[in-house]
C-alpha positions as CSV (number, residue, x, y, z in Angstrom):
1,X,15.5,17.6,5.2
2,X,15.6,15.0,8.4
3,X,13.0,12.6,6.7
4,X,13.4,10.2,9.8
5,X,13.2,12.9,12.5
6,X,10.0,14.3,10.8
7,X,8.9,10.2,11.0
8,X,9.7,10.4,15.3
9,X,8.2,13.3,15.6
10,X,4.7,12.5,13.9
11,X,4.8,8.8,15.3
12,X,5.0,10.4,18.7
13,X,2.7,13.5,18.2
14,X,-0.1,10.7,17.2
15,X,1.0,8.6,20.7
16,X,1.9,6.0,18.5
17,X,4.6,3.3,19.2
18,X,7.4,1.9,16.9
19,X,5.5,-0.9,16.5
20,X,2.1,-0.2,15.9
21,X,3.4,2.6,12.9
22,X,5.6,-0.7,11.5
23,X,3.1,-3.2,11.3
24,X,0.4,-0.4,9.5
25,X,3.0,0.2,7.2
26,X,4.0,-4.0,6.3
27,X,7.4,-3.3,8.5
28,X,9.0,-4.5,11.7
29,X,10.0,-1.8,14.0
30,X,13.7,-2.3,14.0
31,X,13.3,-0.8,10.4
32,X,11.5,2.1,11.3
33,X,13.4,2.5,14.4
34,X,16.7,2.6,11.8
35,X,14.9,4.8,9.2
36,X,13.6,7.2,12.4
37,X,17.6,7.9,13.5
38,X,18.4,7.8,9.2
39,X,20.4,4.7,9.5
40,X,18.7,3.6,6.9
41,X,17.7,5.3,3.8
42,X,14.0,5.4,3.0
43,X,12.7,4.9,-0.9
44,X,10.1,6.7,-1.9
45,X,7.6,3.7,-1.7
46,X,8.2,3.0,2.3
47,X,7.9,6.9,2.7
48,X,4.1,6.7,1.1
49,X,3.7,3.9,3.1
50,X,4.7,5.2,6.9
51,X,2.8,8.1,5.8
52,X,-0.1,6.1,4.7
53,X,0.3,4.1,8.6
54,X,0.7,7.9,9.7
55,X,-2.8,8.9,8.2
56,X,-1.1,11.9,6.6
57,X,0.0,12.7,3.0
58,X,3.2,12.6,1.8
59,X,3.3,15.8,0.4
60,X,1.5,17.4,3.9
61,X,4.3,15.7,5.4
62,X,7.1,16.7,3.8
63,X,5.7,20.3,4.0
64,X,5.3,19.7,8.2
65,X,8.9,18.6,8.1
66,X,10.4,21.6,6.4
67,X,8.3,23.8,8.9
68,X,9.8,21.8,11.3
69,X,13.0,22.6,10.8
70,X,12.7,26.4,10.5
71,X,12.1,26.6,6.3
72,X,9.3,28.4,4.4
73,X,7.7,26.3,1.2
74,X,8.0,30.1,-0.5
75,X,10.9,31.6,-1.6
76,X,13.9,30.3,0.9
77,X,17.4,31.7,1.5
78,X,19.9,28.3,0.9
79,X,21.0,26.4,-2.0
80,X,19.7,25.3,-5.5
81,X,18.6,22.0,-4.6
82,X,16.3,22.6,-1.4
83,X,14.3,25.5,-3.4
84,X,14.3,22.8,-6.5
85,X,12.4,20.1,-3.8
86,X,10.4,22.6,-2.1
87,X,9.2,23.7,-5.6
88,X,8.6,20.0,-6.8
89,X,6.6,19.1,-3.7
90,X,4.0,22.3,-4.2
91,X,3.8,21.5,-7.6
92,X,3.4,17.6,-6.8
93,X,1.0,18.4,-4.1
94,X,-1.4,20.5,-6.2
95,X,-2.1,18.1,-8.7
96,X,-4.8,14.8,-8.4
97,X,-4.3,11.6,-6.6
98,X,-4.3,9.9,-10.5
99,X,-2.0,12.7,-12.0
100,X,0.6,11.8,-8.8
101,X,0.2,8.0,-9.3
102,X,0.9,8.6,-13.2
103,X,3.9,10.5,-12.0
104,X,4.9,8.2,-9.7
105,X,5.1,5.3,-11.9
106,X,6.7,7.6,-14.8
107,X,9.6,8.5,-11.9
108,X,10.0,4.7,-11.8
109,X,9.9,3.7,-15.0
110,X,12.8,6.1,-15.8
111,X,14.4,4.5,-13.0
112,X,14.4,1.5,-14.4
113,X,15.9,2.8,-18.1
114,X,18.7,4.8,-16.1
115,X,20.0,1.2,-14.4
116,X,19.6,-0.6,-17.3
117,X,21.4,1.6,-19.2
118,X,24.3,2.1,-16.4
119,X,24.4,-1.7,-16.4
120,X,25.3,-1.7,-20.6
């Protein structure tokens, strides 16, 4: 899934510039121009908030970007891990604004433990 192409592409389908996406979402444009051509990897947390600068949901975006690039959110020919994400984003998608944040912050918190632990 091009994360920073599906970015371009809804940056420019709004007429919006580099700019005036970056300083909606607390960024320069040099970063979003990096994360655009996926130079630079995007957290989670950045994603929510170009989205956010976007005016579109994460999960609605992630769902125009796979449409995007020719797959269905339903069953899909390819490997493992792309039906495994496509499944994970309906499932995040249909649950509440509170349920997501709780899973969110669960998702991190586990995050945390795993480079602590790795650190040991």
């Amino acid at each position: 899934m091009d994360i920073g192409a599906g970015l371009k592409r809804q940056r420019l389908a709004q007429g919006a510039t580099l700019q005036q996406v970056a300083e909606r979402a607390g960024t320069d444009a040099g970063n979003l121009s990096r994360v655009e051509r996926n130079a630079q990897d995007i957290s989670f947390r950045r994603l929510c908030r170009l989205c956010s600068a976007l005016e579109v949901r994460v999960v609605d975006f992630l769902r125009q970007v796979e449409q995007w690039e020719g797959i269905e959110m339903g069953p899909m020919p390819g490997d493992g891990v792309s039906r495994r994400l496509s499944s994970m984003v309906r499932q995040f998608g249909a649950v509440s604004r509170r349920d997501q944040l709780l899973l969110i912050g669960l998702a991190r918190s586990m995050r945390r433990q795993t480079r602590a632990a790795d650190h040991d």
